[in-house]
C-alpha positions in Angstrom: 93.6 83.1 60.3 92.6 83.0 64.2 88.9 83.9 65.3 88.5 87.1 65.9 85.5 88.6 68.5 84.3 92.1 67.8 85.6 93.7 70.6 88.4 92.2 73.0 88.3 93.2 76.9 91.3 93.7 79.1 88.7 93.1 82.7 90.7 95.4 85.8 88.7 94.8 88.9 89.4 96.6 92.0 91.0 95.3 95.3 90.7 91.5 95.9 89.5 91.1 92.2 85.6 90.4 91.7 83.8 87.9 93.2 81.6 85.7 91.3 78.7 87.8 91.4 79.8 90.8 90.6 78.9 92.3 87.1 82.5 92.4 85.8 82.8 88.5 86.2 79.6 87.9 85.0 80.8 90.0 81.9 83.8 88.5 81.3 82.0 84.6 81.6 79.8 85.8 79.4 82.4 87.4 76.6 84.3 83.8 76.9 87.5 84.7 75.2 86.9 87.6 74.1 87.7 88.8 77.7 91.1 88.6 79.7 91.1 89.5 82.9 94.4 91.5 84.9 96.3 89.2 87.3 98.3 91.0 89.7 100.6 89.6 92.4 99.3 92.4 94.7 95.3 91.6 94.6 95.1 92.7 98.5 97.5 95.2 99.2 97.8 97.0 95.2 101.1 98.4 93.9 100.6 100.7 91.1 103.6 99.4 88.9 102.5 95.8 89.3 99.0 96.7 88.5 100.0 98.7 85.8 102.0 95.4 84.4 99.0 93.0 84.8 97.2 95.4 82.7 99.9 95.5 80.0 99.6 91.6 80.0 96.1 91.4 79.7 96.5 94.2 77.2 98.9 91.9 75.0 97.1 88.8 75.4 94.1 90.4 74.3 95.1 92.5 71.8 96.1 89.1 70.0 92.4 88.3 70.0 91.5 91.3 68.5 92.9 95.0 67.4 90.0 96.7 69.0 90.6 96.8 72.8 88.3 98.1 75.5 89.6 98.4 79.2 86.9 98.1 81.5 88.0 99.2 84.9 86.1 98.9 88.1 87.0 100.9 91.6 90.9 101.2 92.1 90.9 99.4 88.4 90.1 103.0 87.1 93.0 104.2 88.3 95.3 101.4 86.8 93.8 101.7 83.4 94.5 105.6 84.0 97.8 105.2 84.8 98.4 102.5 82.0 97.1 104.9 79.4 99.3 107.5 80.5 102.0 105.5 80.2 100.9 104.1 76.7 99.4 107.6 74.8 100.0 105.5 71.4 98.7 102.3 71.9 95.5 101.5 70.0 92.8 101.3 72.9 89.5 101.5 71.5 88.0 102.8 75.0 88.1 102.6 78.2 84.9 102.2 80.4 85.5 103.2 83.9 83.0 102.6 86.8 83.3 103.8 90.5 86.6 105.3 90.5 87.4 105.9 94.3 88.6 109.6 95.2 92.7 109.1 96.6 91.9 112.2 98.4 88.8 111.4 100.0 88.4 110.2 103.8 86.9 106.4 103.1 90.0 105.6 100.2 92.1 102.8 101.5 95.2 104.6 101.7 97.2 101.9 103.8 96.4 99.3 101.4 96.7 101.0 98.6 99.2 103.1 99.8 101.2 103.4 95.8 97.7 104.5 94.7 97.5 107.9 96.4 99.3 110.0 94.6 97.6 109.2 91.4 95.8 112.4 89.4 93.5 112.4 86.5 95.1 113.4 83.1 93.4 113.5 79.5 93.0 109.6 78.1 94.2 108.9 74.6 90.9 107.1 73.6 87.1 107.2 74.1 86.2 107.4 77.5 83.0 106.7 79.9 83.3 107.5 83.9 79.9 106.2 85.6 79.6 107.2 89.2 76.9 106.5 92.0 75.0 109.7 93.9 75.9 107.2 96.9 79.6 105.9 96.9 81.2 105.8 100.1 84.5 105.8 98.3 83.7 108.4 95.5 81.4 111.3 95.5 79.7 112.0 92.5 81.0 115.7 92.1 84.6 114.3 92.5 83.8 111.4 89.9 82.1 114.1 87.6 85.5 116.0 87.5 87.9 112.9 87.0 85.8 112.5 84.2 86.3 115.7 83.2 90.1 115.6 83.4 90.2 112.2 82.0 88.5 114.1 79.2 85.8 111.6 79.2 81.9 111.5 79.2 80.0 111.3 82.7 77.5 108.9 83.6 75.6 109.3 87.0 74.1 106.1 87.7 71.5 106.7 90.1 71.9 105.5 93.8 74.1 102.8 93.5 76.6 102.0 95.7 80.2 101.5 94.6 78.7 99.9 91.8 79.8 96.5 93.3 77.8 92.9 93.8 77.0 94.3 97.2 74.7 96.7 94.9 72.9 93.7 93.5 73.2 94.3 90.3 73.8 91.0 89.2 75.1 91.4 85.1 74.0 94.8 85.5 72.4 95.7 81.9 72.1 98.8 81.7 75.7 98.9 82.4 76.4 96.9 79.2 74.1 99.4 77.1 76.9 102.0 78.6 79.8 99.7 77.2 78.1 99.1 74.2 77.4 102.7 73.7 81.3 103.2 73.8 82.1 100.5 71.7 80.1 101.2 68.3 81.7 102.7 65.8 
């Protein structure tokens, strides 16, 4: 019988990854291996179907830890895990906690790096959802965050002023966004 943890994580940072100070790493260091973070080939300069794949790896490896999956999705991550659940309605994600999704159509959304990313839209998740925004994201506004939420057919979180919700907010393990992921994992 292999060990299982409570909840397993599939961790999808935005570009670059997150550094080691951002609240995602400090999540998934602190969930040990419980938590299995995507591994794109495209960290800088994001393709949607390799994205996509690195999530379905990280799905499979930690599905294998335990049946009750939670994607947790940071910045251009939200849109991966979007586009992942689209593309796997059926599969048994227990949530998907999404923080800082950056508008495609707004003017500060890195469309030349990202350029596979822009076309992306906002259809209803098959699982529990939680969207939290900042009133202050220079990539996201929090009107356009409330209604990707709202077509993701999730519930909306405004976080206060915030930033992109990044370690450049200082946020360090950020706890009250754990209560938030804890809130969407109890049964």
């Amino acid at each position: 019988m292999k060990g299982r943890a409570v909840v397993a994580y599939v961790i999808i940072p935005g570009i670059d990854g997150s550094d080691g100070r951002h609240w995602q790493t400090l999540w998934e260091r602190d969930r040990g291996a419980a938590a299995v973070r995507i591994s794109p080939d495209s960290w800088s300069a994001p393709d949607l179907d390799d994205w996509v794949g690195a999530v379905q790896e990280a799905y499979d490896e930690a599905s294998g830890r335990d049946d009750r999956v939670v994607l947790v999705a940071h910045s251009l991550g939200c849109w991966a895990a979007s586009a992942w659940l689209d593309g796997n309605p059926s599969s048994p994600t227990a949530g998907a906690f999404l923080v800082a999704p950056p508008d495609p159509r707004g003017p500060a959304f890195p469309r030349r790096a990202a350029a596979t990313f822009v076309e992306v839209s906002a259809r209803p998740l098959p699982c529990p959802a939680l969207v939290v925004g900042s009133t202050d994201d220079p990539y996201c506004s929090p009107e356009a965050a409330a209604g990707f939420a709202e077509q993701w057919g999730a519930r909306w979180h405004p976080a206060g002023a915030c930033g992109h919700i990044n370690s450049a907010s200082g946020l360090g393990p950020w706890r009250h966004g754990r209560e938030l992921l804890d809130s969407l994992t109890r049964r």
